[in-house]
C-alpha positions as CSV (number, residue, x, y, z in Angstrom):
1,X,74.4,224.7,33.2
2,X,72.9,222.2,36.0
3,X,74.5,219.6,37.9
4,X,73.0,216.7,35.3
5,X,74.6,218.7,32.4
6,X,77.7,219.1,33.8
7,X,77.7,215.0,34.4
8,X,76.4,214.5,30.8
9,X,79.5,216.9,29.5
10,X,81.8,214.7,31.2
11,X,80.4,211.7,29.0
12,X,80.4,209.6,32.2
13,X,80.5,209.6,35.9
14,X,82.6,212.4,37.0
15,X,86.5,210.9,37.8
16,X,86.4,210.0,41.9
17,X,83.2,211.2,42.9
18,X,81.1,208.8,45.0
19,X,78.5,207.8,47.5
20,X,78.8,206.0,50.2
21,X,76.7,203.5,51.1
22,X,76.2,203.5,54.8
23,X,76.6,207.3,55.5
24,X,75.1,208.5,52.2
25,X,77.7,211.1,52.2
26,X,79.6,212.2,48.7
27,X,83.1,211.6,48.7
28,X,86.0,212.5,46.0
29,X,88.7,210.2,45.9
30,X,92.0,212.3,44.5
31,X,93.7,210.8,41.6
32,X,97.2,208.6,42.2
33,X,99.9,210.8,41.0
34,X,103.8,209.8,41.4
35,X,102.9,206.5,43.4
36,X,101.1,208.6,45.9
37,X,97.1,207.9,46.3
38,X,95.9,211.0,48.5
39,X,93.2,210.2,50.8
40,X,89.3,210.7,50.2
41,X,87.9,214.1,50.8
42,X,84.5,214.4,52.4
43,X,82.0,216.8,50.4
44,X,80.6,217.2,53.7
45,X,76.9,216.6,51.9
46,X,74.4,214.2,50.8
47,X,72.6,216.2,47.6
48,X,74.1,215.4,44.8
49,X,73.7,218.8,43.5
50,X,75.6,220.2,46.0
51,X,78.2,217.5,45.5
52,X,79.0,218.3,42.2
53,X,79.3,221.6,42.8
54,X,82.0,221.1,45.8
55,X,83.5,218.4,43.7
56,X,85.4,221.1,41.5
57,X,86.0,223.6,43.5
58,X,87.8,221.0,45.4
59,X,89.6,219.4,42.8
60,X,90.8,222.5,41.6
61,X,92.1,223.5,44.7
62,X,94.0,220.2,45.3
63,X,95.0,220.2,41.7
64,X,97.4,223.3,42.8
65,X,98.1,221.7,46.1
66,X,99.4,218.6,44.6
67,X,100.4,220.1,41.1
68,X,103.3,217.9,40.1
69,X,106.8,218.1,41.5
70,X,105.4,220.5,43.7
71,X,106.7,220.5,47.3
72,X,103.4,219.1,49.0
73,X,102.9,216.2,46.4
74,X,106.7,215.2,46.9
75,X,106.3,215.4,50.5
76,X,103.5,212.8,50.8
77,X,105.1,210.4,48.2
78,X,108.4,210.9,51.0
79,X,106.5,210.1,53.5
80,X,104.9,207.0,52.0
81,X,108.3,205.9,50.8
82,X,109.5,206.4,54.2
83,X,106.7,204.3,55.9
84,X,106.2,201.6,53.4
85,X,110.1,200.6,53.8
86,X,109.8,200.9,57.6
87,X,112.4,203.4,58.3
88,X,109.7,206.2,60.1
89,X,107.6,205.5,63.1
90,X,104.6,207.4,63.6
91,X,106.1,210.0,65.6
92,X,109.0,210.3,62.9
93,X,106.3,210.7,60.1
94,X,103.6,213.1,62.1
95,X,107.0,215.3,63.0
96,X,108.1,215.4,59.3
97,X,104.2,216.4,58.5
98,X,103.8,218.6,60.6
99,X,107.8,220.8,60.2
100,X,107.0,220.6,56.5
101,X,103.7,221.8,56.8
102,X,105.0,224.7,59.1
103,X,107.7,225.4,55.5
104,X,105.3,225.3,53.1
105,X,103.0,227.9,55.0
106,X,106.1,230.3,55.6
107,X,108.0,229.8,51.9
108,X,105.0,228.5,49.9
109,X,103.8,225.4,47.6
110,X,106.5,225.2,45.2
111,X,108.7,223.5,43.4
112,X,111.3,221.3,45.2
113,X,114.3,222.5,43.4
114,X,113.1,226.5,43.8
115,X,114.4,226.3,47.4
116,X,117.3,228.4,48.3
117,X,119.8,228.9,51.0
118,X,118.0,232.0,51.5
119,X,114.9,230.6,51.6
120,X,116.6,228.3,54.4
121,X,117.9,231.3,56.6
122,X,114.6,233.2,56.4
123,X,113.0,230.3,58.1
124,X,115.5,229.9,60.7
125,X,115.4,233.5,61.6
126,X,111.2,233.1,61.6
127,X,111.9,230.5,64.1
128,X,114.2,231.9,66.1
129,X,111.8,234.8,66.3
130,X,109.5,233.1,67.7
131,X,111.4,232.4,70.8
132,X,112.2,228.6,69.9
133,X,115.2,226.8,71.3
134,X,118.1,226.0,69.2
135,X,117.5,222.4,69.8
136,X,113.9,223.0,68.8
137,X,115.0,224.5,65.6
138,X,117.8,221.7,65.3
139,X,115.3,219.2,65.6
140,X,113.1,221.1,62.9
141,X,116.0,221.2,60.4
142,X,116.8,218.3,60.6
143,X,113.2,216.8,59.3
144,X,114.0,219.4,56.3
145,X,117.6,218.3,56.2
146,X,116.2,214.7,55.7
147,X,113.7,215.7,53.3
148,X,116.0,217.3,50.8
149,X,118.7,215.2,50.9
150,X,116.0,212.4,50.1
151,X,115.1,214.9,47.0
152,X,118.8,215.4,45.5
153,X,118.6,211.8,45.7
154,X,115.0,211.6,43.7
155,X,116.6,214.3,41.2
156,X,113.9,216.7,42.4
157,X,116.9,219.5,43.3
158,X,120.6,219.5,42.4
159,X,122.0,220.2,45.4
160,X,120.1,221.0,49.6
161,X,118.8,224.3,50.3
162,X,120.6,223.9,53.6
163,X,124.1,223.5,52.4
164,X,126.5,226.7,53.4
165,X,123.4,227.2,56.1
166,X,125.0,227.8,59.5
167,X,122.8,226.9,62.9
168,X,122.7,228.4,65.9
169,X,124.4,225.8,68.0
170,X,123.1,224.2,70.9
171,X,124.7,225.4,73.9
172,X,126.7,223.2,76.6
173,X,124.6,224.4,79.3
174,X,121.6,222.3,77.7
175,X,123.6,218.8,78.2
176,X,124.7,220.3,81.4
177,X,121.3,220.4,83.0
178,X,120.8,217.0,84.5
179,X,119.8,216.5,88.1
180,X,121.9,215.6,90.8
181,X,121.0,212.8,92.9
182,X,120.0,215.6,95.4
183,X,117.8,216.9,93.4
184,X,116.5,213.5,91.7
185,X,115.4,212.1,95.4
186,X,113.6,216.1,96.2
187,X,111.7,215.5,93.0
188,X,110.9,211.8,94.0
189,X,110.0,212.3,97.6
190,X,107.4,215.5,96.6
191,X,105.7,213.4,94.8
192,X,101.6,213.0,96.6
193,X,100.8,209.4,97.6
194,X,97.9,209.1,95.0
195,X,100.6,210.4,91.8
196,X,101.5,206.9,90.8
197,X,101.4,207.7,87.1
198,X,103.4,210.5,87.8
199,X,106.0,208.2,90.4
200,X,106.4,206.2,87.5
201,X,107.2,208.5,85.1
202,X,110.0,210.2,87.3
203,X,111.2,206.2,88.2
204,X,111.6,205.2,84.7
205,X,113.3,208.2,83.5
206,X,115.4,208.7,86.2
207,X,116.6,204.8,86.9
208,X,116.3,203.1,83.4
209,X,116.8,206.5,80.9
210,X,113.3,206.0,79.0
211,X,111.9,209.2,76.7
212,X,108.0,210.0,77.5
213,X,107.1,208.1,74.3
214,X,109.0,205.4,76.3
215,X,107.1,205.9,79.1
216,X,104.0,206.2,78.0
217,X,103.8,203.1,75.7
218,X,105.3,200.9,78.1
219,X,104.0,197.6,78.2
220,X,103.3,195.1,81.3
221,X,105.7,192.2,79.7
222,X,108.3,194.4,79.5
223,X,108.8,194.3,83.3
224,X,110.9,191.2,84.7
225,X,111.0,191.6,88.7
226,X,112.4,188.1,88.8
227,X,115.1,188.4,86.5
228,X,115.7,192.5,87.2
229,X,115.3,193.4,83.9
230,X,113.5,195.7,81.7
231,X,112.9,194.6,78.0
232,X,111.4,197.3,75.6
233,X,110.5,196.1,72.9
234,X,108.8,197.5,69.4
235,X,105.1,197.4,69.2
236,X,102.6,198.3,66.9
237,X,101.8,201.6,68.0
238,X,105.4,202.0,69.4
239,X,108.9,202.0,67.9
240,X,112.0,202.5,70.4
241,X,115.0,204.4,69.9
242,X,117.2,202.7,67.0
243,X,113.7,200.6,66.4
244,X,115.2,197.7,67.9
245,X,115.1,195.8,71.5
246,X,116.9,197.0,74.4
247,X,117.2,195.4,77.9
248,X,118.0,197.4,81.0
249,X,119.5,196.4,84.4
250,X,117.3,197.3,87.5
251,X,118.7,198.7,90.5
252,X,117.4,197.7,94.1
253,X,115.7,200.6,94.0
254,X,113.8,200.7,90.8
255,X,113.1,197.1,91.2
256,X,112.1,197.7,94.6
257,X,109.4,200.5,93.3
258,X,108.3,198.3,90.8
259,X,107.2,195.5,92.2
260,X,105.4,197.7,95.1
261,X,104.0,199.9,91.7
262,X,102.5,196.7,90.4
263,X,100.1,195.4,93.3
264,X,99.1,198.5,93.8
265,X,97.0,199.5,90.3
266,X,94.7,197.4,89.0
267,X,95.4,196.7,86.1
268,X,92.8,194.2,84.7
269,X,93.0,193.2,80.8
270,X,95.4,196.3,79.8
271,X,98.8,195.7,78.7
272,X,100.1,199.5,79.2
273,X,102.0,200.0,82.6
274,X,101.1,203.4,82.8
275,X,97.3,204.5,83.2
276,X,96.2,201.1,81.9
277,X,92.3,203.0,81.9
278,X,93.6,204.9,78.9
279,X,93.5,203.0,75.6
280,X,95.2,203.9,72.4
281,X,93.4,206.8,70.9
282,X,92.3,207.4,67.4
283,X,94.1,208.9,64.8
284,X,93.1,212.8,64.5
285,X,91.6,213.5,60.8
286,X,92.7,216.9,61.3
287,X,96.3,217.9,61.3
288,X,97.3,220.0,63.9
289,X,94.9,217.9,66.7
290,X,96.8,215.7,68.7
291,X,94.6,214.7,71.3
292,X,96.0,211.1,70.7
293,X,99.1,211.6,70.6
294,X,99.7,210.0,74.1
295,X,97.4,207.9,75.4
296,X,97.7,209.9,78.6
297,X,99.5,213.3,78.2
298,X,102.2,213.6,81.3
299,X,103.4,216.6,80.5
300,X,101.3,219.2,82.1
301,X,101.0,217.5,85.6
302,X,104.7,216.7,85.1
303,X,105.4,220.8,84.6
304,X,103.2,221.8,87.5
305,X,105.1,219.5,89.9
306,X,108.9,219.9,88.9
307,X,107.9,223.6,89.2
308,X,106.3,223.4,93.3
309,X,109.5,221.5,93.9
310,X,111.7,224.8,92.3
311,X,113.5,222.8,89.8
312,X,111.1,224.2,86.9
313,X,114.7,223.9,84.5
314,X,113.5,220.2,84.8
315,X,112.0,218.6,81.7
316,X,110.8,215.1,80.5
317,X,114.3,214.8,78.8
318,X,116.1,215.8,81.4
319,X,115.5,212.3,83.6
320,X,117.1,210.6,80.6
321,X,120.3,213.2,80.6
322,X,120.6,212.4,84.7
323,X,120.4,208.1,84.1
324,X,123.2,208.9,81.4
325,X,125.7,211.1,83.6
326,X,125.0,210.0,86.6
327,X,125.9,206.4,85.4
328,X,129.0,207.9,83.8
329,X,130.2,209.8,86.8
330,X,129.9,206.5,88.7
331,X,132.0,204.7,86.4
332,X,129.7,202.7,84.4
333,X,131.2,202.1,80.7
334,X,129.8,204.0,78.0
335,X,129.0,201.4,75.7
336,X,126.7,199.7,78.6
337,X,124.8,203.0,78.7
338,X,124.7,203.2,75.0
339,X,122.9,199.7,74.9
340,X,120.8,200.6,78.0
341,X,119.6,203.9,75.8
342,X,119.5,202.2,72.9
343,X,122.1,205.5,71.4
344,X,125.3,204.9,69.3
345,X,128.4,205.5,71.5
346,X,129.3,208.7,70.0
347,X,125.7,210.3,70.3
348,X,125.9,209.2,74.4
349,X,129.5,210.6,74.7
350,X,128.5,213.8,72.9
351,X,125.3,214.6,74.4
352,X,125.3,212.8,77.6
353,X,128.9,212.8,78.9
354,X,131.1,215.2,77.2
355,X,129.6,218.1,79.0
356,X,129.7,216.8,82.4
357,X,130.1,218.7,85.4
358,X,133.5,217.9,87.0
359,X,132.3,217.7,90.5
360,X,131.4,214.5,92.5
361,X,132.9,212.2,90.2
362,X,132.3,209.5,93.0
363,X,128.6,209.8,92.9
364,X,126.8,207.2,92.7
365,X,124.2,206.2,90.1
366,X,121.4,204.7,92.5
């Protein structure tokens, strides 16, 4: 049977298959299923022949991928749901992708409500296996966590996979490991003269308690020298922590680098405050490529310096942990850190504070 008589059994145009116009490249567009309209999927030719021929191998294939209440096809109607009400940002919903993914591969394509508690431990031991920290593997069950309890609510399952599930707790010594002011100023003055991205990095994580996301999307008007105040605000390739506004007292210091930070890059018509020659990348096609992720990627010239200066313990998070205790051990009221963070009281107290170190409680914060 040809390609033309496979067309004429159909009766009509096969369902989803098209050209397009400029590229001349065949397309199949998925049917909607459950809300969810999954994206178009390039035949990767321009025959026709050899279109219709990839056209059902493919829709076979995604037919199992996305068979009804299967795991996958609720996934990407959660994640729509999710994004459409405005309660993920797009580091939320490319996390949740990308754990889930990681589940499906491990415990397979199946039914939401086949999930067991077993099923639950099996992964945790697979990650824990794989040398993982337990806030790594915290931070990974709590994407699933999210996702089933989102599914008992749906009706997909009667009750979470991860109830009765225990978790390797994270240890004290993790909120423990902030820098002293020592060791803040070491990591500061180590810094070479021509590092300004990474100076600015260290200066807003250490002095106003930004994440990396924080850092890296920071914008020019967030910066008030005059008034000494930070504003970070939500964007449209950006959403803060708790997804609303925060404002942050400068010190002398910070203020100090600041100002001397801004007439010194050139900034022209960018609005990013970090490496304004880097604009917002692309989104990757392909999962798993993350070149854009950052618009500049700190992380690796941020590793290879913390490490010359011998305080390799030292991560991105880490700055945020010393602004919070630092400010706590010098007095400063929780709730004003809690605003300044843009955390709930409880989460600042918890993983901030209540594992402080009980010496040099007169140190100060600047």
């Amino acid at each position: 049977v040809c390609y033309r008589d496979l067309i004429e059994l159909a009766g009509m145009k096969l369902k989803g298959l098209y050209q397009k116009t400029d590229s001349k490249i065949w397309y199949y567009q998925p049917p909607m299923a459950k809300g969810v309209r999954p994206k178009p999927i390039s035949l990767g030719t321009k025959s026709e022949e050899e279109a219709v021929a990839v056209y059902y191998a493919v829709a076979s294939q995604l037919e199992e991928q996305f068979r009804r209440g299967s795991i996958r096809m609720e996934l990407a109607r959660y994640v729509q749901e999710k994004k459409s009400a405005g309660l993920h940002s797009a580091a939320t919903t490319d996390h949740t992708e990308r754990t889930m993914e990681q589940v499906i591969k491990l415990l397979g394509n199946r039914e939401v409500s086949s999930y067991t508690a077993d099923d639950m431990k099996s992964l945790r031991e697979t990650w824990t296996g794989k040398n993982l920290s337990a806030a790594s593997i915290a931070s990974y069950f709590g994407r699933v966590g999210a996702f089933f309890a989102w599914a008992v609510k749906e009706g997909l399952t009667k009750k979470s996979p991860l109830e009765g599930v225990t978790m390797n707790r994270r240890l004290p010594t993790r909120a423990e490991r902030y820098c002293s002011k020592e060791e803040r100023d070491k990591l500061i003055a180590a810094l070479p003269a021509n590092r300004l991205d990474l100076s600015l990095c260290l200066w807003l994580g250490f002095f106003a308690g930004f994440r990396k996301m924080d850092i890296v999307e920071a914008r020019r008007d967030w910066i008030d020298l005059e008034g000494g105040v930070i504003t970070v605000r939500p964007t449209e390739t950006y959403a803060p922590k708790g997804k609303k506004a925060r404002r942050i007292r400068m010190s002398p210091r910070l203020k100090e680098f600041l100002k001397l930070y801004m007439e010194s890059i050139d900034f022209k018509d960018s609005v990013y405050l970090l490496r304004p020659d880097r604009k917002q990348g692309r989104k990757q096609k392909k999962r798993g490529k993350k070149a854009w992720r950052y618009r500049w990627d700190p992380r690796r010239p941020f590793h290879d310096h913390v490490t010359a200066a011998g305080l390799e313990w030292v991560g991105f998070h880490t700055l945020r942990h010393t602004f919070a205790t630092l400010h706590a051990l010098a007095g400063t009221p929780l709730t004003t850190i809690a605003k300044e963070l843009g955390d709930q009281y409880k989460v600042v107290y918890e993983n901030y504070v209540g594992y402080t170190r009980h010496d040099n409680h007169s140190a100060a914060a600047d």
